[in-house]
C-alpha positions as CSV (number, residue, x, y, z in Angstrom):
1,X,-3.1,-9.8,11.9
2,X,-2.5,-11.3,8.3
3,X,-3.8,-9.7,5.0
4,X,-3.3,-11.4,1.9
5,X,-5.0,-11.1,-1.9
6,X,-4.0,-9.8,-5.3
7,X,-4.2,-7.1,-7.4
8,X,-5.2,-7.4,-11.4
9,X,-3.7,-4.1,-13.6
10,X,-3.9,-3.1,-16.4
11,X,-0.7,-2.1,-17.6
12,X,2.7,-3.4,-18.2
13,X,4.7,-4.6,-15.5
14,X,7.0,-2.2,-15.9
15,X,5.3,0.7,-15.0
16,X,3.6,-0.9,-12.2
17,X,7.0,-1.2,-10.7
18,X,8.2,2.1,-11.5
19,X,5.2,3.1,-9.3
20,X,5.6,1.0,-6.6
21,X,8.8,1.4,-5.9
22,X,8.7,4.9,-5.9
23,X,7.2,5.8,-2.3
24,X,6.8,9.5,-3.2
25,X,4.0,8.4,-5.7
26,X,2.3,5.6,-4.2
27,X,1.9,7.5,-0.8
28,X,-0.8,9.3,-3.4
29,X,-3.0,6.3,-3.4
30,X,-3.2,5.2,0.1
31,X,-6.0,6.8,1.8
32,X,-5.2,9.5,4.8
33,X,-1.2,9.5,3.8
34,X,0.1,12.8,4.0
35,X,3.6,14.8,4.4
36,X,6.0,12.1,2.7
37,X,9.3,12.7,2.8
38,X,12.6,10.9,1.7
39,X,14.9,10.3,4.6
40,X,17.4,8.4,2.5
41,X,17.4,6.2,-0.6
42,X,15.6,3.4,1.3
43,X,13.9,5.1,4.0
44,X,10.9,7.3,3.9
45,X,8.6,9.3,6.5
46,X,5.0,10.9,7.1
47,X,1.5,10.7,8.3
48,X,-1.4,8.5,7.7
49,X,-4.9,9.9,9.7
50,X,-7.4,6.8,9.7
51,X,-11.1,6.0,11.4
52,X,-10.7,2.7,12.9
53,X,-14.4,2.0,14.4
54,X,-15.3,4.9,16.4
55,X,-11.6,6.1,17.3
56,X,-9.6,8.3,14.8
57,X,-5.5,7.8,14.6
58,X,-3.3,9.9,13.0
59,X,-0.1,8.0,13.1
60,X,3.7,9.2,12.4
61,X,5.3,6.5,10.2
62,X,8.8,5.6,9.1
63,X,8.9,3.0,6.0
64,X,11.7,1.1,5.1
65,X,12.1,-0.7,1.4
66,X,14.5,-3.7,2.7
67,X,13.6,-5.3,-0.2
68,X,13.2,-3.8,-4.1
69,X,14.5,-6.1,-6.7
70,X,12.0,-7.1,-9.2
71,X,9.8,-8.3,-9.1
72,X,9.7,-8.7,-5.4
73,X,8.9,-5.8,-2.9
74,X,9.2,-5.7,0.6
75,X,8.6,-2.6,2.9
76,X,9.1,-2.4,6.7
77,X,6.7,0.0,8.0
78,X,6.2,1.5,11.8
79,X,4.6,4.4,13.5
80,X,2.7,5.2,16.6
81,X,-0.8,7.5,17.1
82,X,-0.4,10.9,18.3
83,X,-3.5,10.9,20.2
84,X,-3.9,7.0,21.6
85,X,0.3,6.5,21.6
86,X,-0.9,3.5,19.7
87,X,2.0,1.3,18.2
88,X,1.6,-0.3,14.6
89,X,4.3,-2.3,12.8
90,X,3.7,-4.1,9.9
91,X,5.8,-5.6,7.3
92,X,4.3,-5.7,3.9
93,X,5.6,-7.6,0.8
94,X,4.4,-7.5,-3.0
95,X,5.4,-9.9,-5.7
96,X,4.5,-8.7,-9.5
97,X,4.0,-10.7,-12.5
98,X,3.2,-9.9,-15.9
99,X,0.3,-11.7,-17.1
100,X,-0.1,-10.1,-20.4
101,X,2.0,-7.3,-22.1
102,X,-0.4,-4.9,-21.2
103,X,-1.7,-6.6,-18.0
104,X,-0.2,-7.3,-14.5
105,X,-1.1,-9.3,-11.2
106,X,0.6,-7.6,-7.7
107,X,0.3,-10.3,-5.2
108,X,0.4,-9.0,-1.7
109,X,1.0,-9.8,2.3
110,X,0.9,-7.7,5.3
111,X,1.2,-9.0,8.6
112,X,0.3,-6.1,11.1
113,X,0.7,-5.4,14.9
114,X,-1.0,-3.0,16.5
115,X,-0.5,-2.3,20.2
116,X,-2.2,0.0,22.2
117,X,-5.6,1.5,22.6
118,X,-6.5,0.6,18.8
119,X,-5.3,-3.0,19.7
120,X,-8.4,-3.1,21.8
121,X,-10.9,-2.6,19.1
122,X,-10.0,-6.1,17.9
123,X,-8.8,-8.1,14.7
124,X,-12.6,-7.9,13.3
125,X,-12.5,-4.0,12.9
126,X,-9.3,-3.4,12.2
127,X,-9.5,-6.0,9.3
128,X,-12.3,-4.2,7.6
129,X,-10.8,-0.6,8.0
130,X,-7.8,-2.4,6.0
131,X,-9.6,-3.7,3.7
132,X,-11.6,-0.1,2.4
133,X,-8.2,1.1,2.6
134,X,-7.0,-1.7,0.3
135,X,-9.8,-1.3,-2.3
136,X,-8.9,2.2,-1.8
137,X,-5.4,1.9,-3.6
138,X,-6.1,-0.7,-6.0
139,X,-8.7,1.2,-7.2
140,X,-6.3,4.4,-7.1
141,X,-3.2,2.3,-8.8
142,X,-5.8,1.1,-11.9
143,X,-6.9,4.6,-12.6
144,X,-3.2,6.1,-12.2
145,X,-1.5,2.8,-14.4
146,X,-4.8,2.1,-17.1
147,X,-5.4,5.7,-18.1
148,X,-2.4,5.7,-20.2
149,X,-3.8,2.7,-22.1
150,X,-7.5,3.8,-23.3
151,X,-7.5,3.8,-26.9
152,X,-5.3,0.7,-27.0
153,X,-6.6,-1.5,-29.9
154,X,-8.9,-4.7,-28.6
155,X,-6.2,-7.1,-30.1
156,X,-3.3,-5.1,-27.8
157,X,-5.6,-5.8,-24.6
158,X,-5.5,-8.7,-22.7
């Protein structure tokens, strides 16, 4: 399965990067993500418990950053269900531009393989439970990133 879309923020590039890059925090805005921890500069591990239709996974993950050099971002990510032995892999990659001083666009793609029990429940509904997770974190990053920024005069905004 492919995802695409884009992400509009309000706030520098710069600090949308520093978050991004820094798996520790974003794991904060994914919905379900739990017990992060750093392996090695690049590598990362933890949980992510998710509905998907009527089943509920609780996958162990391993994420890689093979990619962080500004502005593009590119994260291998795999883990498999501890109650279906579902497998997902997906590789995800995020391009940011600044669009304004104060305003940024993250472009995104995820192509995702799931195997397993969950693989059975189809493209349709694994689609939507990725997209409510996406609105999830895009509503999370804007409210994280923009707070900073209320009270910023209309002729500062974009």
């Amino acid at each position: 399965m492919k995802l695409a879309g884009g992400i509009e923020i309000g706030a520098p590039a710069d600090r949308v990067w520093a978050l991004i890059i820094d798996p520790m925090s974003l794991s904060s805005c994914i919905p379900g993500v739990s017990d992060v921890r750093q392996v090695d500069e690049r590598t990362f591990q933890g949980s992510i418990t998710a509905s998907v239709g009527p089943i509920d996974g609780d996958f162990a993950f391993t994420a890689t950053l093979t990619k962080r050099e500004f502005p593009d971002l590119e994260v291998w990510l795999e883990g498999v269900d501890s109650v279906t032995k579902s497998r997902l892999e997906a590789t995800v990659a995020a391009s940011l531009t600044s669009t304004h001083p104060s305003q940024s666009s993250l472009a995104y793609t995820a192509r995702i393989s799931v195997n397993g029990r969950l693989a059975i429940l189809g493209e349709m509904i694994l689609r939507a439970t990725a997209g409510l997770m996406i609105t999830e974190v895009t509503r999370c990053l804007g409210a994280r990133l923009e707070q900073t920024y209320i009270g910023v005069g209309e002729a500062d905004r974009p």
